[in-house]
C-alpha positions in Angstrom: 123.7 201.0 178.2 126.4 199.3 177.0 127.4 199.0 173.0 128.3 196.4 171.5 130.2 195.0 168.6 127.9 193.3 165.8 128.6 190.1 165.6 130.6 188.5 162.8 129.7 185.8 160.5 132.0 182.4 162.6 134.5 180.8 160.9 134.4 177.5 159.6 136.6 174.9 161.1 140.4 174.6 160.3 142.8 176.5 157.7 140.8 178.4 155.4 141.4 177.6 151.6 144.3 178.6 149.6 142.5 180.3 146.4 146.1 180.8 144.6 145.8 177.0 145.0 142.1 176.6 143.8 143.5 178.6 140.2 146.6 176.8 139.6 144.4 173.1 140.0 142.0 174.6 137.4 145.2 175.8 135.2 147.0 172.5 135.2 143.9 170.5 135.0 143.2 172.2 131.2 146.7 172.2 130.4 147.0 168.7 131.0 143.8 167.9 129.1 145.3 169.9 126.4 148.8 168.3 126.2 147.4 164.5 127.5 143.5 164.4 126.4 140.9 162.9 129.5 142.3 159.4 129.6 145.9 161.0 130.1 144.7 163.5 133.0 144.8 162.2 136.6 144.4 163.8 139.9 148.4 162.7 140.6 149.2 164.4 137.6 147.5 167.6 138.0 148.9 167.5 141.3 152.1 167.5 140.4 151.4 170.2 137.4 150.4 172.6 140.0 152.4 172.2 142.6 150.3 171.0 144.9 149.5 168.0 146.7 147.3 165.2 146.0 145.6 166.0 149.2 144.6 169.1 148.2 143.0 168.5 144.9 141.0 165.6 146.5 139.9 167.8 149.4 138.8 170.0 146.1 137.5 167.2 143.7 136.8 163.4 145.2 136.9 162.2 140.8 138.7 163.0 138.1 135.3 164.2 136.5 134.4 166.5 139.5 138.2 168.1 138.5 137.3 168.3 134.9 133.9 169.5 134.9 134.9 172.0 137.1 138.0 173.5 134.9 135.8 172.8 132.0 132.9 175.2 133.4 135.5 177.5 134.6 137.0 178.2 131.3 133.4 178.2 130.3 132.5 181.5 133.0 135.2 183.2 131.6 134.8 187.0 132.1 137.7 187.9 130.0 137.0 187.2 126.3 140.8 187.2 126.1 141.5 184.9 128.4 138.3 182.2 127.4 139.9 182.7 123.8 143.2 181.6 125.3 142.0 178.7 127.1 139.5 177.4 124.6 142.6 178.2 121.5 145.1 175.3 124.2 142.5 173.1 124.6 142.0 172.6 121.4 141.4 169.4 119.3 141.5 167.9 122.2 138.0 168.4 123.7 136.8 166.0 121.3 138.2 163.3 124.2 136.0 164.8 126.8 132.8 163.4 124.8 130.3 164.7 123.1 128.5 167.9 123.3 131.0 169.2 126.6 132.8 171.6 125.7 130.3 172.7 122.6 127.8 174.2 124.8 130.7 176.0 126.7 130.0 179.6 125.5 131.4 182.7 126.8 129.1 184.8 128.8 128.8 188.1 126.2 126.7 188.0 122.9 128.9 187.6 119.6 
């Protein structure tokens, strides 16, 4: 009887994603909303904020929304109370521009 090897979960197709990448989209993405407000923040500009190419925040987020809500709920999951502080303290006055109720309901994930 021979053994075997168990078999490992495949691969999906092609280059798999670069997650330093995924971070630095969701930083520039709030510190352009910060410094520009919404109407200010576009996908060429966060590209170019975070060092990446258009291509790869597209690949990430086909609309500006998909980009925002994302960094938006990301600053919202927050497990570091230090670092949520941080990111809600540079957004802001400027989550007003993102429209009503957004950003309000975007409470850290520990009781007060």
């Amino acid at each position: 009887m021979a053994i075997t090897e168990p078999s490992q979960v495949p691969r999906p197709p092609g280059r798999p994603r670069n997650v330093a990448a995924d971070r630095e989209i969701v930083a520039a993405t709030l510190r352009l909303l910060s410094r520009e407000g919404y109407d200010g923040t576009s996908i060429e500009a966060v590209a170019a904020e975070a060092g990446v190419t258009r291509a790869t925040v597209y690949r990430r987020y086909p609309t500006k929304a998909d980009m925002v809500t994302a960094a938006v709920c990301e600053m919202a999951q927050a497990k570091d109370r230090v670092l949520f502080d941080n990111l809600q303290t540079a957004m802001g006055k400027r989550t007003r521009s993102l429209g009503p109720g957004i950003v309000s309901t975007a409470s850290p994930p520990w009781p007060n």
